[in-house]
C-alpha positions in Angstrom: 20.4 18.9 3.6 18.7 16.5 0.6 16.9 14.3 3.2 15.8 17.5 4.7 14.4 19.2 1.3 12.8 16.2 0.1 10.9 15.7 3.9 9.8 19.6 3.6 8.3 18.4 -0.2 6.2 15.4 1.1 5.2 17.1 4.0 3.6 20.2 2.1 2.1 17.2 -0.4 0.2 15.3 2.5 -1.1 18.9 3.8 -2.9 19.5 0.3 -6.4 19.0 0.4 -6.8 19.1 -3.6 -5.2 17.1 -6.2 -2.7 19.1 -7.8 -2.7 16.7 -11.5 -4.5 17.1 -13.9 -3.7 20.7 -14.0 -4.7 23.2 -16.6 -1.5 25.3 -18.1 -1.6 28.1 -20.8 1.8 28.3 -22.7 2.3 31.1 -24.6 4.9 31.7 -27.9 6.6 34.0 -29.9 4.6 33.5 -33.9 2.2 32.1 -34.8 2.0 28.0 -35.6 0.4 27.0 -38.0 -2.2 23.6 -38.0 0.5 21.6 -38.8 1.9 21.8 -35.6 -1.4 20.5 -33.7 -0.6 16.9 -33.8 2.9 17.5 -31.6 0.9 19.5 -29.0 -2.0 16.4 -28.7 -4.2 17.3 -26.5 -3.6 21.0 -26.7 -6.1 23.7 -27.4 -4.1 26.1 -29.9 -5.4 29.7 -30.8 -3.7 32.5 -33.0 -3.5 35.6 -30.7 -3.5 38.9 -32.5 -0.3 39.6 -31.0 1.2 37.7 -33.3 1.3 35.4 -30.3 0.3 31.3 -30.0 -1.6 30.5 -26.6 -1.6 26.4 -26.0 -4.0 25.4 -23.4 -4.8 21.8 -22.3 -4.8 20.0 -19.1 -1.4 18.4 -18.1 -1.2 15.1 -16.4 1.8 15.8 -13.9 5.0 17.7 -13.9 6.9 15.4 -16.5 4.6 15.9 -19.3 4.5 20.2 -18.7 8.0 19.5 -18.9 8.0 17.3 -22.4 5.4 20.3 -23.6 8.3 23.0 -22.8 11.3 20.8 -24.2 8.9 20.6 -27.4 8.9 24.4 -27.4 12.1 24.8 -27.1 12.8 21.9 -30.1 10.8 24.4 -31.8 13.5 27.6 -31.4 10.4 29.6 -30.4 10.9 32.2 -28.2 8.5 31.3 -24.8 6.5 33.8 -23.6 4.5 32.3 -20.8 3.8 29.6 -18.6 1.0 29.8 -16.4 -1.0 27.5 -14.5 -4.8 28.4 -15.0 -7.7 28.0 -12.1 -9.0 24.9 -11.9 -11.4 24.0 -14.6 -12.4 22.0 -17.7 -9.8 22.4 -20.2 -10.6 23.5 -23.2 -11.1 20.7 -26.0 -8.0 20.1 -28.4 -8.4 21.8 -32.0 -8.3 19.9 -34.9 -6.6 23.2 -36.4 -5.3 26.5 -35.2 -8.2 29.0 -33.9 -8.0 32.7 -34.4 -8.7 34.5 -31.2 -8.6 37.7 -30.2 -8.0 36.8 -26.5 
């Protein structure tokens, strides 16, 4: 049953036509984080909702780094909101400190 999952896997791979890495991914969070906290998400966009919610954006390289994003989240004890992977697209540029938005 293994073999036959991890055929199924590489067969749906080879019949993509795009690249699925870099990939653009919006992770949202309960609070907001303050500028401190832009040097653990490198490479992450991070903007104050008014929500009282954070929304990281940034391209991710592959599946293993979205994954070290969410385990930092979760080192955090933030509550996660959202995950979602955006259309494709520049990313947007990593701040230097928190933005306010009122996206």
């Amino acid at each position: 049953m293994r073999e036959r999952a991890k055929s199924t896997v590489a067969q749906r791979r080879g019949q993509r036509t795009d690249p699925d890495w870099p990939a653009v991914y919006e992770i949202k969070v309960e609070g907001h984080l303050d500028s401190a906290w832009t040097g653990w998400f490198e490479g992450m966009s991070i903007a104050l909702e008014d929500d009282g919610v954070t929304r990281l954006t940034g391209a991710v390289v592959d599946q293993a780094a979205l994954h070290g994003l969410l385990k930092r989240v979760r080192d955090l004890g933030v509550p996660l909101v959202s995950v979602i992977r955006l259309e494709a697209g520049p990313a947007p540029q990593p701040t230097e400190e928190g933005d306010r938005d009122a996206h």
